[in-house]
C-alpha positions as CSV (number, residue, x, y, z in Angstrom):
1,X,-54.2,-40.4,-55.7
2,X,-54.4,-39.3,-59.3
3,X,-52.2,-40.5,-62.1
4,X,-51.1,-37.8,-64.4
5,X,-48.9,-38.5,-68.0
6,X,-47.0,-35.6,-68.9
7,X,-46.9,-34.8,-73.0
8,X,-43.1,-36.0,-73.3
9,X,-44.1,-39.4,-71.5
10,X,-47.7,-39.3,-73.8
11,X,-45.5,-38.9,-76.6
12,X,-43.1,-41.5,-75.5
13,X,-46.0,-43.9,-75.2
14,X,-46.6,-43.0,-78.5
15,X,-43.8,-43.8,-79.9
16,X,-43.4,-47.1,-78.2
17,X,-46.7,-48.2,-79.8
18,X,-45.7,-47.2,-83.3
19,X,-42.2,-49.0,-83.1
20,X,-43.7,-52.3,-81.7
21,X,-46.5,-51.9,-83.9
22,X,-44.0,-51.7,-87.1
23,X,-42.0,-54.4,-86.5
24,X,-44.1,-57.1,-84.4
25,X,-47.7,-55.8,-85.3
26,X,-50.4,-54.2,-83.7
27,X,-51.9,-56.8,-81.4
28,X,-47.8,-57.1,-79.7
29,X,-47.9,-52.9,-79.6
30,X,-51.3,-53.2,-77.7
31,X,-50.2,-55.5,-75.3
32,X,-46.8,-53.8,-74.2
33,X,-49.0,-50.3,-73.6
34,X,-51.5,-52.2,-72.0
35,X,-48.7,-53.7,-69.7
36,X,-47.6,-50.1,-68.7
37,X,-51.2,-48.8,-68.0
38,X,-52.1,-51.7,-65.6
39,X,-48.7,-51.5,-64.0
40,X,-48.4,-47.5,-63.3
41,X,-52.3,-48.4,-61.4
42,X,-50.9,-49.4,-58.5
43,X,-49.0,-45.9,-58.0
44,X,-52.3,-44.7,-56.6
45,X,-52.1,-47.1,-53.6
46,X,-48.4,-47.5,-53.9
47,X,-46.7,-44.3,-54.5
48,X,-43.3,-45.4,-53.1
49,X,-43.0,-48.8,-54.5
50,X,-40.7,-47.9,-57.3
51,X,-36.7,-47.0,-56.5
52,X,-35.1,-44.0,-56.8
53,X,-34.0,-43.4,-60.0
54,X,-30.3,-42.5,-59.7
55,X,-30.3,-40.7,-62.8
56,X,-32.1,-37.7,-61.6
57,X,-31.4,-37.5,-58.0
58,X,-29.1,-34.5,-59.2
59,X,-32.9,-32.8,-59.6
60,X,-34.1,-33.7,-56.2
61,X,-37.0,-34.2,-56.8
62,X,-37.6,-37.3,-55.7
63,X,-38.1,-39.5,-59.6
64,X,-38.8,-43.2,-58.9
65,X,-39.3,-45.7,-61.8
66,X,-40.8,-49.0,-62.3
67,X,-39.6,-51.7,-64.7
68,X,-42.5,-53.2,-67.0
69,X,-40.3,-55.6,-69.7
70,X,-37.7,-53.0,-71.6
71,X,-39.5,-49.8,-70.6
72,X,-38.8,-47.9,-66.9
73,X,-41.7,-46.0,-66.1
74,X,-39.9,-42.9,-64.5
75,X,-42.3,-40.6,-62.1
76,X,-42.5,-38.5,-59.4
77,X,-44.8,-37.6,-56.7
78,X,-46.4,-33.8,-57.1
79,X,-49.8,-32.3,-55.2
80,X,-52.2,-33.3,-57.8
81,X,-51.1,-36.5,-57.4
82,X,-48.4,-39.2,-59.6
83,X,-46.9,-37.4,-62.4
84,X,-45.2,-39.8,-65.2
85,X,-42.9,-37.9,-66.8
86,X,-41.0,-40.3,-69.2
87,X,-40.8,-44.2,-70.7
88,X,-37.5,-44.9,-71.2
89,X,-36.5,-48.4,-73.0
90,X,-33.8,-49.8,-70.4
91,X,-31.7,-51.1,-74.1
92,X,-30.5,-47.4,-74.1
93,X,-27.5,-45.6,-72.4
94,X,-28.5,-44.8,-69.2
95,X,-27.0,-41.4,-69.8
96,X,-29.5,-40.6,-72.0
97,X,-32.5,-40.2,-69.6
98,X,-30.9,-36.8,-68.6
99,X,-29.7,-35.8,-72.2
100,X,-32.0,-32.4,-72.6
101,X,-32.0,-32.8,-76.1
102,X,-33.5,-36.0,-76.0
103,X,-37.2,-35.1,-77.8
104,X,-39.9,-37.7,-79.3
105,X,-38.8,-38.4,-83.1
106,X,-42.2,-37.9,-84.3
């Protein structure tokens, strides 16, 4: 199975890096995206090992997540393969993951 990163979740990344990056340095930014690279590998084998994020069940369309440290990796399973459609740091309202105005700052 393929793992695909859609441009909000890219740009999420993004954004994750340049905050940690800022405030605890660049070796601290690395790490935490390197954390959420290794962790989203085993969605290849393991499609179904995150939970259903309760969230966006009013979508149906089946969005899981996985936690790696104050990020949920939020996906979902399409025909190419795992699509990762958003990083959302858990120290956020909850509401916010289905705000549609919610857009990278950068």
């Amino acid at each position: 199975m393929k793992i695909i990163w859609s441009d909000f979740a890219a740009e999420m990344l993004k954004e994750i890096f340049i905050y940690h990056k800022e405030i605890a340095g660049n070796n601290v930014a690395r790490r935490i995206i390197t954390k959420i690279f290794s962790s989203t590998r085993q969605l290849k084998q393991h499609p179904n090992s995150g939970q259903i994020e309760p969230a966006l069940e009013i979508l149906k369309e089946g969005h899981r997540y996985l936690v790696i440290g104050n990020h949920k990796v939020i996906y979902k399973k399409v025909s190419e393969g795992i699509l990762i459609t958003d990083i959302f740091d858990t120290r956020q309202y909850p509401s916010k993951i289905n705000n549609p105005e919610r857009k990278p700052s950068r």
